[in-house]
C-alpha positions as protocol buffer text, in pm:
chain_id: "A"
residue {
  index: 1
  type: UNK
  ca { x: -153 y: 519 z: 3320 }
}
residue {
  index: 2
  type: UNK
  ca { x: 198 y: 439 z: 3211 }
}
residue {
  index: 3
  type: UNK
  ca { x: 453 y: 700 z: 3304 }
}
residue {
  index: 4
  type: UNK
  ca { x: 688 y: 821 z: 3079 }
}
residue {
  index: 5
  type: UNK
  ca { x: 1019 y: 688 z: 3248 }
}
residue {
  index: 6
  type: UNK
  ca { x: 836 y: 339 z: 3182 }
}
residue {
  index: 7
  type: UNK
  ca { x: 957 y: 385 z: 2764 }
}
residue {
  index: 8
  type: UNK
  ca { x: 1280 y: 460 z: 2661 }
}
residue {
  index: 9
  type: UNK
  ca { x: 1333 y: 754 z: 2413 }
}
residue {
  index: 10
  type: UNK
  ca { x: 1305 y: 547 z: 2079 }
}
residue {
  index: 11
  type: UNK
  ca { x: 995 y: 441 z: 2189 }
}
residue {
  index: 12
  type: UNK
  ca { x: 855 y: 760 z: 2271 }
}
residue {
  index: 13
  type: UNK
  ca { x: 968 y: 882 z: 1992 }
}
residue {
  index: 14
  type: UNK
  ca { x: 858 y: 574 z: 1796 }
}
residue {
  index: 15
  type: UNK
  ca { x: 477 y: 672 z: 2000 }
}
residue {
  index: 16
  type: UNK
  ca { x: 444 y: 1014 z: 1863 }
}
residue {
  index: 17
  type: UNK
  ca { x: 586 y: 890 z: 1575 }
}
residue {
  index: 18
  type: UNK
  ca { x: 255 y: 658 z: 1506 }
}
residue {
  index: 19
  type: UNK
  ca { x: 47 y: 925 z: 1684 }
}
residue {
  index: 20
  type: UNK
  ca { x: 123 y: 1163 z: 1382 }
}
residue {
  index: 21
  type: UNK
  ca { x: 68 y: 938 z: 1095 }
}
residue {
  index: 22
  type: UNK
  ca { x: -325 y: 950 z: 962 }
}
residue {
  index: 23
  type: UNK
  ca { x: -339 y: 520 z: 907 }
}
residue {
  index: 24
  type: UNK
  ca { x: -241 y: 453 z: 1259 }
}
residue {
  index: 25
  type: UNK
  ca { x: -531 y: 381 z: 1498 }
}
residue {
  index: 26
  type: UNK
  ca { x: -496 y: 455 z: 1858 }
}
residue {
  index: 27
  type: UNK
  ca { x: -543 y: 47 z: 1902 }
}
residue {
  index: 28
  type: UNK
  ca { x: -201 y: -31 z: 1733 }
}
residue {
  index: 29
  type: UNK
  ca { x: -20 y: 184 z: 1967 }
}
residue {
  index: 30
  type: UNK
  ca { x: -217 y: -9 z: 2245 }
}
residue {
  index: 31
  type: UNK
  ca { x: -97 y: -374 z: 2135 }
}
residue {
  index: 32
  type: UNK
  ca { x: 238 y: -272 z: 2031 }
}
residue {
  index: 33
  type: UNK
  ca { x: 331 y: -47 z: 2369 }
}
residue {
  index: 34
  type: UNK
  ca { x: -1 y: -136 z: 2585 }
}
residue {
  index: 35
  type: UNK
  ca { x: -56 y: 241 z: 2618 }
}
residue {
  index: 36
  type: UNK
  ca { x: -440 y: 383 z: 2587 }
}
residue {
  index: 37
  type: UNK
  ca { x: -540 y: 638 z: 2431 }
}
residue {
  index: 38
  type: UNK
  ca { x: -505 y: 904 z: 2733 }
}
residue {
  index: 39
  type: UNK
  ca { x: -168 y: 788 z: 2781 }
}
residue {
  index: 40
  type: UNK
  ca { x: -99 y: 841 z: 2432 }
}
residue {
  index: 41
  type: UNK
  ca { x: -204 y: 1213 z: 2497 }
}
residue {
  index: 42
  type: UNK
  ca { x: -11 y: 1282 z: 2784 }
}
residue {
  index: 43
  type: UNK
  ca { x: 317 y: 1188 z: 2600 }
}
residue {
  index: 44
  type: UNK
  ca { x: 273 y: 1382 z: 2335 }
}
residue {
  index: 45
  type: UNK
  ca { x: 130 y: 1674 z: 2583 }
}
residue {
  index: 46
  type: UNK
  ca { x: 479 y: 1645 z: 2773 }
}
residue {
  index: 47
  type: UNK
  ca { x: 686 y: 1567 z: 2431 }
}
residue {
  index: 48
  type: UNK
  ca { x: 550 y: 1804 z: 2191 }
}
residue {
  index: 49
  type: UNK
  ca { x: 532 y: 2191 z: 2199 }
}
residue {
  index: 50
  type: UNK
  ca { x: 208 y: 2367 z: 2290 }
}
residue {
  index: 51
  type: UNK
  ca { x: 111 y: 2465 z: 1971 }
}
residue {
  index: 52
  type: UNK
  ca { x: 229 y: 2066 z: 1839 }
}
residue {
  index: 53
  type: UNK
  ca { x: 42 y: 1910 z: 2069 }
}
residue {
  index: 54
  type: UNK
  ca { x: -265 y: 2146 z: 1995 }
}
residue {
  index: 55
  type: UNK
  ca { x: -245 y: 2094 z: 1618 }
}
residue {
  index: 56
  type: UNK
  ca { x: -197 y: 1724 z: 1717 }
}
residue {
  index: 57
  type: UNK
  ca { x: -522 y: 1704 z: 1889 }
}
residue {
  index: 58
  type: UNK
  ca { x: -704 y: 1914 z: 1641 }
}
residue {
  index: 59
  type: UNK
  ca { x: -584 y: 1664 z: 1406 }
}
residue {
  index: 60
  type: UNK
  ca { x: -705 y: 1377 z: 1534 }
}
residue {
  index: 61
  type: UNK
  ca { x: -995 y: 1525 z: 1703 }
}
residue {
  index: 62
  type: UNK
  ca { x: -1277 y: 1315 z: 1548 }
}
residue {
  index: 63
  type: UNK
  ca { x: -1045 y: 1137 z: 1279 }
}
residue {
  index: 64
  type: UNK
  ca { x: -1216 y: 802 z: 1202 }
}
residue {
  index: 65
  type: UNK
  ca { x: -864 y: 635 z: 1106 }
}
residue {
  index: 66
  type: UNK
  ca { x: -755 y: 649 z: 1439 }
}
residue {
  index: 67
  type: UNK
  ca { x: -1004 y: 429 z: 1589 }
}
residue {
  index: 68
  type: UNK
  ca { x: -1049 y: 75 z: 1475 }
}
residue {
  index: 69
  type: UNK
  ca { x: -1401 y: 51 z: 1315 }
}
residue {
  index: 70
  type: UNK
  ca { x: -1607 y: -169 z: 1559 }
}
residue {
  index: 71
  type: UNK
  ca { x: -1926 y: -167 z: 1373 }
}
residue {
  index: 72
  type: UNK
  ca { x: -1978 y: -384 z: 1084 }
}
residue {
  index: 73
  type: UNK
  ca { x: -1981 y: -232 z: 716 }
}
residue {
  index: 74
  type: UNK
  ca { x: -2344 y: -127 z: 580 }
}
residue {
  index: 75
  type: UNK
  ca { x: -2168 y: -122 z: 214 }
}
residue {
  index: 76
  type: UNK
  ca { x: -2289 y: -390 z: -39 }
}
residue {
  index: 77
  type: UNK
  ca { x: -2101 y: -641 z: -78 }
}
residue {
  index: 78
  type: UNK
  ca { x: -2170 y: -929 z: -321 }
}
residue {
  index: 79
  type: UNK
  ca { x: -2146 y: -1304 z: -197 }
}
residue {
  index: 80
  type: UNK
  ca { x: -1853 y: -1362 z: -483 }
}
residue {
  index: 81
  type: UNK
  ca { x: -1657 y: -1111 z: -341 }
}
residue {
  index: 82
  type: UNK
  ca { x: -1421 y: -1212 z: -116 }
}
């Protein structure tokens, strides 16, 4: 797990920035700061005030948007559409 000390303060702010934001899935803040999910939690668990970092993870807490969809859509979709 990547420590803290290993970003500099515009990036962890830049982190909990994307953390926040709905759109954002967990995997973007993996390929842009190679930091997994946990880590993602344990920044914003040492960043964040108790009661941010609990409406945080209540937030996000089963939030399809932050995960990348890895299974393929079930929705029809016609061969002209592209």
């Amino acid at each position: 797990m990547v420590a803290d000390l290993d970003f500099k303060k515009e990036e962890i702010n830049r982190i909990i920035e994307m953390a926040w934001e709905d759109r954002t899935p967990f995997e973007a803040i993996e390929y842009q700061f190679g930091l997994k999910e946990n880590g993602v939690r344990k920044i914003m668990r040492t960043n964040l005030k108790r009661a941010s970092f609990e409406r945080w993870r209540k937030r996000v807490s089963g939030r399809k948007t932050k995960h990348k969809q890895t299974s393929i859509s079930t929705r029809f979709k016609s061969k002209d559409q592209k």
